[in-house]
N, C-alpha and C positions, 0 to 999 in steps of 0.2 A: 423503379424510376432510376436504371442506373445511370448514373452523370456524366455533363457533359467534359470529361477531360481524357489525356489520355488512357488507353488499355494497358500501358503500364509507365512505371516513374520513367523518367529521363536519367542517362546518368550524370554524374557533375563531375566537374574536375575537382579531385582529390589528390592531396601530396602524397608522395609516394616515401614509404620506410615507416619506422614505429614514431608511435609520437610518445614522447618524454618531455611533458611541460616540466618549467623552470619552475620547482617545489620548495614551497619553504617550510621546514619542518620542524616541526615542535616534540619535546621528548619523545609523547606518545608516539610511534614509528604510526602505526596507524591515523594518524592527524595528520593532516595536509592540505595546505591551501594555495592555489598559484597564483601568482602575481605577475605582474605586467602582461595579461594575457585574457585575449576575452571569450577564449574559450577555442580548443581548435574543433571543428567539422569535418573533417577529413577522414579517409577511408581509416587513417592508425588510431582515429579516438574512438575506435568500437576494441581497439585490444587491450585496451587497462582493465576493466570493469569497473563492476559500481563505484566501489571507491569512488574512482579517478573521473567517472561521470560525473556523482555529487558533487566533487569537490571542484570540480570546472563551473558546472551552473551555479555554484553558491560565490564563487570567486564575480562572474559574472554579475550576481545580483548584488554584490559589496561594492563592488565597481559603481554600477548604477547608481546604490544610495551614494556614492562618496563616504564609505564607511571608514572611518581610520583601522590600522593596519591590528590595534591592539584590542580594538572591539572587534572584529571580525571573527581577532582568535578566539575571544573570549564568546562568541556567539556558538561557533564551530569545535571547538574542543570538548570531548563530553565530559559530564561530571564526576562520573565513576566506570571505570570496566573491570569486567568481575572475568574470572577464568579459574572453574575447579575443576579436580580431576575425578572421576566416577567408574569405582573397580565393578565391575560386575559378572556376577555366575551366569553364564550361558545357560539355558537347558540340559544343552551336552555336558556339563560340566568344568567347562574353559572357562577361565577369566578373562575377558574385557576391560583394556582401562579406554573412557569416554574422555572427550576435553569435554565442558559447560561454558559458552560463553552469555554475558550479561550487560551490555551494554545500556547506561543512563545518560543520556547524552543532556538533559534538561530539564530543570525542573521549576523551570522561569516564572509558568503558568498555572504552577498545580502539580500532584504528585507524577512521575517519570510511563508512559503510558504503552505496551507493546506485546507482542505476540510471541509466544517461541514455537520455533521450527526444528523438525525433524527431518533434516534430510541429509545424502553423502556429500551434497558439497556445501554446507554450511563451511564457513570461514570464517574468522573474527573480523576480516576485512568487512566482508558484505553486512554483518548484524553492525559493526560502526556505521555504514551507510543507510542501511536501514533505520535504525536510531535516531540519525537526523530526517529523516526524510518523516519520519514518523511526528516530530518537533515541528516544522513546517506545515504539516497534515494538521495538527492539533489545534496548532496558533491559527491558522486560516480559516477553518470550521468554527474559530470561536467557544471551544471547550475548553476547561480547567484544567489541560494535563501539561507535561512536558512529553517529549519524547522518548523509547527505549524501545531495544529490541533483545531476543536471546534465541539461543539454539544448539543444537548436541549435533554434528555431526555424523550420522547414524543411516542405516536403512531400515525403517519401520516395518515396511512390507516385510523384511526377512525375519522379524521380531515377533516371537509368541506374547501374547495378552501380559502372561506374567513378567516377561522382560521390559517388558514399555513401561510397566507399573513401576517395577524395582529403578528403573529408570528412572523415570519423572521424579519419585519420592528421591533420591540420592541428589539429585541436582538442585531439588526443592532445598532442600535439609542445608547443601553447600552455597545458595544466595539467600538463605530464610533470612538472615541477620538485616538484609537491606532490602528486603520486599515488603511492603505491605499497603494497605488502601490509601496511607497518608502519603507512601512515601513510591512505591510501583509497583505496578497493577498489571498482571501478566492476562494472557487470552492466547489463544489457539489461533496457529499458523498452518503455512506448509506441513502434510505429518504429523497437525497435530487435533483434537478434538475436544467437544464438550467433554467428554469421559477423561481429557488429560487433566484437564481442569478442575476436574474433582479428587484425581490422584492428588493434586498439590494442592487440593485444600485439606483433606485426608492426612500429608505429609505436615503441615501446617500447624494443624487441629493436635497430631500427635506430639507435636512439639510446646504445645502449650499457645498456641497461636491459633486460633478457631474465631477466623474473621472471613465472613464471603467476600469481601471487599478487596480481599487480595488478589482476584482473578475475575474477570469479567467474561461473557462467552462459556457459560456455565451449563449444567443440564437443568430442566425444571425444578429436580427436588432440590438443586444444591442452591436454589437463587438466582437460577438462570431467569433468560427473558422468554416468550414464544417468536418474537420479531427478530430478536439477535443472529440467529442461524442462516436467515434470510437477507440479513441488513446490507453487508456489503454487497452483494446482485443486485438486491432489488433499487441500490443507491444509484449503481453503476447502469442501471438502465433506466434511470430516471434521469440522469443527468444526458445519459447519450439522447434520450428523446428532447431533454430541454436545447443539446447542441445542435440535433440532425434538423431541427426547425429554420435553420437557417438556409437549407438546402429542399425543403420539402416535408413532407409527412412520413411518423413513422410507420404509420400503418401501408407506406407504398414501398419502404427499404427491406432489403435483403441485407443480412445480416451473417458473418460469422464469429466465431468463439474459438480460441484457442484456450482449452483448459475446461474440460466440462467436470469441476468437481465442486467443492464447498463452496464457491464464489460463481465462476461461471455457468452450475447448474440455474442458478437463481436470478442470475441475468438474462440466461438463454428463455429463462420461464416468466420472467415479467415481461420483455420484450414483446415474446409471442403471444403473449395476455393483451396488449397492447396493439396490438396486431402486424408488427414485423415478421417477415419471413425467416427461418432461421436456415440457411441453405448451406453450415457447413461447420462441424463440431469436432473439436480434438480433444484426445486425453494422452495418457502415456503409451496408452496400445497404440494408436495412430491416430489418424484422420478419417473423417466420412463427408460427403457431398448430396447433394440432391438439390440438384437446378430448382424443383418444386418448391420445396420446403421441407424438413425434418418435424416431425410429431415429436416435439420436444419431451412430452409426460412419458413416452410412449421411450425414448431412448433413456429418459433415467430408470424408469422402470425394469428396463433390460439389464442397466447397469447394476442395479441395485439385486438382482439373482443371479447376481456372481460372474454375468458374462461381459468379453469385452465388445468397447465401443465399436470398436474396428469392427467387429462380424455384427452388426448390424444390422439385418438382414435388408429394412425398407433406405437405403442409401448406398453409394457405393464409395469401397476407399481407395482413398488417395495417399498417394505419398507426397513429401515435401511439405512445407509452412500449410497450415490452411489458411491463414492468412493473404494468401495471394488468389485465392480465388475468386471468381468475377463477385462481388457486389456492391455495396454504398458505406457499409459501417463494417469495419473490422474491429474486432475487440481481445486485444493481448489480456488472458486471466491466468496463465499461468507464471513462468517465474521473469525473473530480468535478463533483460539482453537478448528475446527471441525476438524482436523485431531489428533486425540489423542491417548494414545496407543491403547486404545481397538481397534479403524479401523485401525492402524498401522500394527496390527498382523494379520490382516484379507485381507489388500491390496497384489493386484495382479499384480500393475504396478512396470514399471523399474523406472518410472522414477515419481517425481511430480515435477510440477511447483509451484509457490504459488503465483497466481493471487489475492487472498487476502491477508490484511495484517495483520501480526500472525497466519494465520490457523495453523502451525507447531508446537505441543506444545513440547519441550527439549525431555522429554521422548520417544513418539511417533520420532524423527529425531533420537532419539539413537539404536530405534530399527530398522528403516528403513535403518539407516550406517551398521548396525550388516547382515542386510539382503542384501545387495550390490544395495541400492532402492538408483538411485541418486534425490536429490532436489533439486532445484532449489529454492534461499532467494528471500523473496520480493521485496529488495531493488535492487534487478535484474530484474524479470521479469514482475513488472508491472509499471517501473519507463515510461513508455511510454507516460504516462496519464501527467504527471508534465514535461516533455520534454516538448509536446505540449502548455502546459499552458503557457509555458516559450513564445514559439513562438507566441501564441496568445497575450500573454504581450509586448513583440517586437511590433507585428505589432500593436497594439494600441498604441502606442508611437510613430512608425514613420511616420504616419500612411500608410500606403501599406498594402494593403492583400495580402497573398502569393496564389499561385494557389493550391490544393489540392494536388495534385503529390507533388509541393514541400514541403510542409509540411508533410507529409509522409515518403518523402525522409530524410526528417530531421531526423523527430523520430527515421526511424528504423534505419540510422547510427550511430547518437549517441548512441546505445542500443547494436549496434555489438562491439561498441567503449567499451562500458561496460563490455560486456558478455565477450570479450579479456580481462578484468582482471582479471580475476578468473578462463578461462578456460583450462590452461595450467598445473593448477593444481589438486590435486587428490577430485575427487565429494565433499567425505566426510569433504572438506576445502573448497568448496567454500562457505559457509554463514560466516565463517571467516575467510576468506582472504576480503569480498568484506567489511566485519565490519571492519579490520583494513586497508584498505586504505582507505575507508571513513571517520574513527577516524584522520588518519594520514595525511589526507588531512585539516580536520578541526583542527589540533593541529599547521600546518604549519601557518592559516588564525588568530587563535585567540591569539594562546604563543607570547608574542613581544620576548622572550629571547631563544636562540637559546637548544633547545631539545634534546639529543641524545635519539631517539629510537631505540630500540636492537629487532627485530626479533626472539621471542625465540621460535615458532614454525616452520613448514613446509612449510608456505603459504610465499612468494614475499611480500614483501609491496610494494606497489606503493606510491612513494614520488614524483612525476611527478608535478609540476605546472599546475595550470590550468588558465582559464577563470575568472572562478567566485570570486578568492580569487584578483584578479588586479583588477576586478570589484566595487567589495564590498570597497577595497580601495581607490577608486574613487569618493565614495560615491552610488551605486547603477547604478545610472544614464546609460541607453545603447544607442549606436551608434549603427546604421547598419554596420557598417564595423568589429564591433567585433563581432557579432551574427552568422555569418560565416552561413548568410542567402544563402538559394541556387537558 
C-alpha cells in the first residue's frame, strides 16, 4: 500500500557554505553546546557530524525547557572520559599501539550504560555523542542507567580470534578501575559480540573482579539472556508497526533495511513474521532488491555460510542507498549519517525508523518534515536492546532467569510505554518531544534545586517520576519487587 505522496522528496532551500554554529565551549574540547541558535537545517549541518548533530538538538531542547545556561552544561558535559593506549603483537609479529576510548557521560539515574564498538572510524568525538544519546535513550525508557559509550578504533574483520582477545582483555584491564555493575556496564556494539563480552568478563575475573554484572549482552553460559541478541530488532520492529498504524497495516507495507546484521537481521525477521514485505536488504558487500519480497530466513541463512548478501542469488543488486527504493517504511540499521540529504530527496517511504544510532542527519530530517516523511528518533525505536540489558542485569543479580516470553513481554511494554510519549503528537515533534522529556527527566534526577521549566514549543513534556531516578537515589542497588518483573 505504497502512499499517497510524492515518488521522491522535494528539494528545499538550503544556505549555501559550511555551517559553523556559534560554540560555547567548555574545557573538554569535545563538549559543546550552541547558543542563540535553534538549530541550523541546511544542506552544511550534514558536514559536522555526530557531535555537532547532538549538540544542535540537545541546544534546541534546552531552549525549549528554558534551561539555564549552567544546567544545561552540567546536563551535557560527561562525567568521565577514559582514553588508554593498547600495545599489541600482531600475528605477524608487529606491534600495534590501539587508542581505548570510554566515555560516561551520566550517572543521574543509575550506573553509566553502553556498548563498545570495533570499527576504523571510531572517534572520541562520535562515542562523546553516542554517550549522550545513550543517557537520553535510558532516561526516556524509564530504566536505572545513566548513559556511556566506548570503542577501539580497529578493523575486526582483518583481526585473527586471538588478536580481538588480546584486544578486548588489554582495554578491559585499562578502564577496569571504573567499570563495573554499580558503576558501567559495557555490551556489544558495531564489531562487537556476545564472545567480546566474555573476553572482558574473563579479563575482569583475572583481575580479581569476577562479577557478570559488568557486561550485559552476554553468551548463555556467561549469564547472558536467550532474548537479548534479538531485543534490539525485534524492539525496532515493534515500534515501526506501533508507528506504521497510523498510515495503514503492517502486514500491507513493504519494507527496507539498511544494515542486515546483529540488529537489522532481527528486524528484518520480526517484520516479515508479522507479515511485511521485506523488498530490499544491505549489508557491507552491497544492496539486494526484489519487488516481491526477500525470504528473509532464507538470506541470513546464506549469510551465515560465509557468502555475501550481494550474490544472493533470489534478488537482484543494486547500487546506491537502498534506502531509496520504492516502498512505505525504510529502516536506517546501520551506522550514523547514512541518511543524508542526497537520499533524503530520493526516499520513497512514509515513514523511517531509525534502528541505528544517528543515521538522521538535521538536514536530511528537515527535508523529510518538508516532504510529510514521518521518523521515528533512536532514542525510540531501538531503545529495545538496553530494556533487555536492564533485565539481564536484574536477573544476574537475583539470580533467576526469566522465561523468554517474559522477557519479551517486558521489552515490548516498556517500548509502548515509550512510543505513548511522543505519539500523541505531530511526527514532525516527535525527536523533540522524546529529547525533552528525557532532558526533563534527567534535570528532575540531577538539579538538587527546584527548576521551573517553560515549555516553549508544541510538544507535552513529560515531568512524570519514574523508577530509575528513586533508584539511582538509593544507590543503584535493585530489588525484584521494583523491576516490575513479569
Amino acid at each position: 500500500m505504497m502512499g499517497n505522496r510524492p515518488a521522491s522528496v522535494p528539494a528545499v532551500n538550503v544556505p549555501e557554505g559550511d555551517y559553523r554554529p556559534d560554540f560555547e565551549r567548555c574545557r573538554n574540547s569535545l563538549h559543546h553546546h550552541s547558543h542563540g541558535s535553534d538549530g541550523a537545517q541546511g544542506e552544511g549541518a550534514d558536514r559536522g557530524g555526530l557531535l555537532d548533530w547532538e549538540a544542535v538538538r540537545f541546544d534546541r531542547a534546552v531552549t525549549r525547557l528554558g534551561l539555564e545556561p549552567a544546567v544545561a552544561c552540567e546536563l551535557h558535559c560527561a562525567d568521565r572520559s577514559i582514553e588508554v593506549e593498547i600495545p599489541l603483537e600482531r600475528d605477524d609479529g608487529t606491534l600495534e599501539v590501539y587508542t581505548g576510548y570510554r566515555v560516561q557521560h551520566s550517572h543521574a539515574l543509575g550506573p553509566a550504560k553502553g556498548g563498545i564498538r570495533y570499527h576504523p572510524d571510531v572517534t572520541a568525538a562520535d562515542v562523546t555523542a553516542l554517550a549522550r544519546i545513550m543517557t537520553w535513550k535510558t532516561a526516556l525508557a524509564g530504566v536505572p542507567f545513566g548513559g556511556a559509550k566506548g570503542g577501539i578504533p580497529c578493523n575486526p574483520a582483518g583481526m585473527s580470534r586471538r588478536e580481538l582477545r588480546e584486544l578486548t582483555r588489554r582495554y578491559t584491564a585499562g578502564i577496569l578501575p571504573v567499570i563495573g555493575g554499580d558503576t558501567d556496564i559495557l555490551a556489544p556494539d558495531v564489531g562487537t559480540s556476545p564472545e567480546t563480552m566474555s573476553w572482558v568478563l574473563e579479563a575482569a575475573a583475572d583481575a580479581g573482579h569476577d562479577d557478570p554484572t559488568v557486561a550485559t549482552g552476554k553468551s548463555l553460559d556467561r549469564g547472558g539472556t536467550l532474548f537479548r541478541p534479538k531485543a534490539t530488532g525485534v524492539g525496532v520492529a515493534h515500534v515501526t508497526d506501533l508507528a506504521h498504524r497510523r498510515i495503514g497495516r503492517i502486514d500491507q507495507a513493504k519494507v527496507v533495511v539498511e544494515g542486515f546484521g546483529s540488529v537489522g537481521r532481527w528486524v528484518a525477521t520480526e517484520l516479515a513474521h508479522r507479515g511485511a514485505t521485506i523488498v530490499g536488504l544491505a549489508d557491507i558487500s552491497g544492496a539486494i532488491h526484489a519487488p516481491g519480497g526477500i525470504d528473509v530466513a532464507r538470506g541470513a541463512e546464506w549469510i551465515d555460510e560465509g557468502r555475501p548478501l550481494i550474490d544472493y542469488p533470489h534478488a537482484e543488486p543494486v547500487t546506491g542507498s537502498v534506502l531509496i527504493l520504492p516502498c512505505d517504511i525504510a529502516i536506517p540499521a546501520a551506522m550514523e549519517g547514512t541518511l543524508d540529504l542526497t537520499v533524503a530527496r530520493e526516499l520513497t517511504a512514509r515513514l523511517v525508523v531509525e534502528a541505528a544510532n544517528g543515521p538522521t542527519t538535521p538536514a536530511a530530517e528537515a527535508a523529510l518534515f518538508a516532504a510529510g516523511v514521518m521518523v521515528v528518533p533512536d532514542v525510540v525505536a531501538n531503545a529495545g536492546g538496553v530494556i533487555a540489558s536492564y533485565t539481564e542485569w536484574v536477573q544476574n543479580q537475583q539470580p533467576t532467569p526469566w522465561l523468554e516470553t517474559d522477557d519479551r513481554a517486558f521489552v515490548l511494554d516498556r517500548l509502548e510505554k515509550t512510543w505513548d510519549l511522543i505519539s500523541d503528537v505531530e511526527p514532525d515533534q516527535w525527536r523533540m518531544h522524546a529529547l525533552t522529556s528525557a532532558v526533563s527527566r534527567l534535570v528532575a534526577a540531577t538539579v538538587r534545586t527546584p527548576v521551573s521549566l517553560t515549555d516553549r514549543g508544541s510538544s507535552r513534556v513529560d515531568m512524570a517520576s519514574h523508577e530509575g531516578t528513586s533508584m539511582a537515589r538509593r544507590g543503584y542497588r535493585h530489588r525484584a519487587d521494583e523491576a516490575g518483573t513479569p
